[in-house]
N, C-alpha and C positions, 0 to 999 in steps of 0.2 A: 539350473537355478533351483534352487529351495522353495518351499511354498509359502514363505514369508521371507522378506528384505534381508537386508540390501539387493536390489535386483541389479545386471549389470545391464545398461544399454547400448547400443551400439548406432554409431553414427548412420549410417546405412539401411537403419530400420523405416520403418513407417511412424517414426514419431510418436507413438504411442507408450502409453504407461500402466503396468500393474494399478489395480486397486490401492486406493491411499489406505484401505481398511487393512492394507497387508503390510506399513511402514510400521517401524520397532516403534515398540513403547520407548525402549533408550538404546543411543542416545539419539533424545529428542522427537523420534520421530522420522527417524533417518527412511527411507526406501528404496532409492534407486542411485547409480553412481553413473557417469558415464552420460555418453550424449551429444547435444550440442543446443548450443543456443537460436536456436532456427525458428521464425515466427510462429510454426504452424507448432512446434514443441512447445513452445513456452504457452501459447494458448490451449492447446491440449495437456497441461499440466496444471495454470489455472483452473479451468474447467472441469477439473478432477481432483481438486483441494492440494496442489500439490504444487509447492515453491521452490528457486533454485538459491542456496546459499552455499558461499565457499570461497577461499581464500585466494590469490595468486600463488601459485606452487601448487594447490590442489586439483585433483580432479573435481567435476562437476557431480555435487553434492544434490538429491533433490528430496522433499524434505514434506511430513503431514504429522506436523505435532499434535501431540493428545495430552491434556486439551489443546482447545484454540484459545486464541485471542479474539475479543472483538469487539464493535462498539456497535450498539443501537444507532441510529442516526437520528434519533429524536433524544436522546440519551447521554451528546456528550455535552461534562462540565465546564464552565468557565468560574473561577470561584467571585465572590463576591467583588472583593478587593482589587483582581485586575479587572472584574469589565468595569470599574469606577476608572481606574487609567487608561481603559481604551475610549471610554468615555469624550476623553480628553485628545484622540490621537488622532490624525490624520494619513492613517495610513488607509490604501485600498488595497481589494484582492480581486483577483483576476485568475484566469486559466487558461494554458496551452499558449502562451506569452514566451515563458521562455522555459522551457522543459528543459533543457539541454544541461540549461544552468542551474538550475534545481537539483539535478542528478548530480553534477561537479558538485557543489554546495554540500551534499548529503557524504559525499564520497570524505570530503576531507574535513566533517564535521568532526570534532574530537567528541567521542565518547567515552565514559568511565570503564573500565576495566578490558579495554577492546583497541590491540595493537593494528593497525592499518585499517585495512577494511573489506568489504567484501563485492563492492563496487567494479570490479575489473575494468580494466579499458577496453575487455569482451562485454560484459555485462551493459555499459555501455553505450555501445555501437546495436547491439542489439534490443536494450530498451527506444533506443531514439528510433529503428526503424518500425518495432511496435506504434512507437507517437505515428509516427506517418503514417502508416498502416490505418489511424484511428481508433486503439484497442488503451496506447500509454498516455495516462493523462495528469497533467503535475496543476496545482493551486498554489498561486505564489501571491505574495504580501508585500508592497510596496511601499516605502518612507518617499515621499514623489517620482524618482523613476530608478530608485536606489532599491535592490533587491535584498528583503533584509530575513526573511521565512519562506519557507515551502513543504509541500507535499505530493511524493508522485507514488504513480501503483497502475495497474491495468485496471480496464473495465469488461466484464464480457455479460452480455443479456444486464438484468440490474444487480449486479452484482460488484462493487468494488472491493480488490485487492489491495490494502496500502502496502508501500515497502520502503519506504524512509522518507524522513524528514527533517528538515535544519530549522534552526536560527541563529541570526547572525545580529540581531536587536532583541533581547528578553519577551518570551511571550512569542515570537515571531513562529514559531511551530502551530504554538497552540491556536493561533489565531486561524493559520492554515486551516488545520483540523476540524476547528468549529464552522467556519467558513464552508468547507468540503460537506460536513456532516447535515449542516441546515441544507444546502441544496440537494445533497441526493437525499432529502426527505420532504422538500419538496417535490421531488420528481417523483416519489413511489418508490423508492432503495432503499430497503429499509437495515441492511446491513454493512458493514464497512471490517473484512480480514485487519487483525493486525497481527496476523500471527502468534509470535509467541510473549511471554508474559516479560512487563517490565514495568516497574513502580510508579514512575511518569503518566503512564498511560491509565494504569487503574485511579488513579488521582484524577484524571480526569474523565472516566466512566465506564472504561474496558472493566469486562468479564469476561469466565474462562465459560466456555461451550466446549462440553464433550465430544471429541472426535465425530462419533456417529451422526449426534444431534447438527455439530455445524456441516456436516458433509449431507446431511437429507435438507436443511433451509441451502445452502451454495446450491446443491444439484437442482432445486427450484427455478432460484432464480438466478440461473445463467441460462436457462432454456429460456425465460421471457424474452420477448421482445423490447429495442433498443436500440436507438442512431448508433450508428460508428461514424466516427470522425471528428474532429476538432468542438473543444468545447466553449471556445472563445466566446463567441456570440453569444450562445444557448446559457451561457452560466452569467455571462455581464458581469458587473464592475460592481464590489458591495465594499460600502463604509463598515471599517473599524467600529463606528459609533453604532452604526445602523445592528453591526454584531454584538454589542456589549447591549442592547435594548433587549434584543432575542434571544441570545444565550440562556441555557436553561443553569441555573446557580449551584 
């Protein structure tokens, strides 16, 4: 190995990962190839600023872009205009309901400039046994019991990962998002990963944090303490309405 990235891993190993201070400026942020998808990896990667992105046909890609993405949790937008039509909605949101379908959802959600997706039917199996585990946790947005938005990503200490999100009704992301981002700031979270940058997201409140800067606040707080397990209960049922009153404009 080199003393900077790509590093190569080996299934076989003890799961661990080079410093993300040691992933390439380009492309992206790349670090390490190789691996697997194994609960104790994927959280020793979170925990270490350090995400898995990659295609079917590729090897296992693992990834600490500079900058980051990320949202305050007291920080993210709803603009004027739609919380006046959430106003008016009757949808609710919920979490750890239906993860499973959240992740389908995200998977075959058509995005601009982005052939297939990076979803795997490993990536997958592997997220869902995270959800069991109590580490993956998705926010989904309901038109009565019709699934129409979501968002899922891990948690570790207060710390949340996001790593994709749909809609399948206008807004239905964003509502997620704002939904997600009130509660873990209720709770003392005061950060929310979105990786890397994309115009959507700045629109509604993402800013880029220098490599260094977001790897010293993560490394914070994933040592805090935090439930693991299912967030159904703990998160309850919040109105659309009830989110276009608090949303910050």
């Amino acid at each position: 190995m080199s003393n900077k990235g790509p590093f190569l891993l080996d299934e076989a190993s003890d799961a661990s990962f080079p410093p993300a201070e040691l992933a390439l400026r380009e492309p992206d942020g790349l670090l390490a190839i190789g691996g697997d998808l194994s609960p104790l990896r994927l959280l020793n990667a979170y925990a270490g600023g350090i995400f898995p992105w990659f295609s079917d046909g590729q090897p296992l890609l693992w990834w600490s872009p500079d900058p980051r993405m990320v949202f305050r949790t007291n920080s993210v937008h709803l603009s004027s205009r739609f919380r006046r039509a959430l106003r008016a909605s009757s949808w609710r949101i919920r979490a750890d309901t239906a993860f499973s379908e959240v992740m389908q959802a995200c998977a075959h959600a058509p995005r601009p400039g982005q052939d297939g997706t990076w979803i795997t039917d490993d990536m997958h199996r592997a997220y869902v046994e995270l959800h069991r585990l109590g580490y993956a946790h998705s926010v989904e947005v309901f038109d009565e019991e019709q699934l129409v938005g979501g968002i899922y990503g891990v948690a570790i200490g207060r710390m949340f990962f996001g790593e994709s999100m749909f809609s399948r009704r206008s807004g239905g992301s964003k509502v997620a998002l704002a939904a997600l981002a009130r509660t873990l700031n209720d709770w003392g979270w005061p950060l929310i990963d979105a990786q890397v940058e994309n115009p959507h997201l700045m629109r509604m409140g993402a800013e880029h944090l220098p490599r260094a800067d977001f790897l010293r606040e993560m490394r914070r707080l994933v040592q805090q303490p935090a439930e693991v397990g299912t967030w159904t209960g703990r998160f309850g049922e919040l109105s659309a309405q009830f989110l276009a009153e608090s949303a910050t404009a």
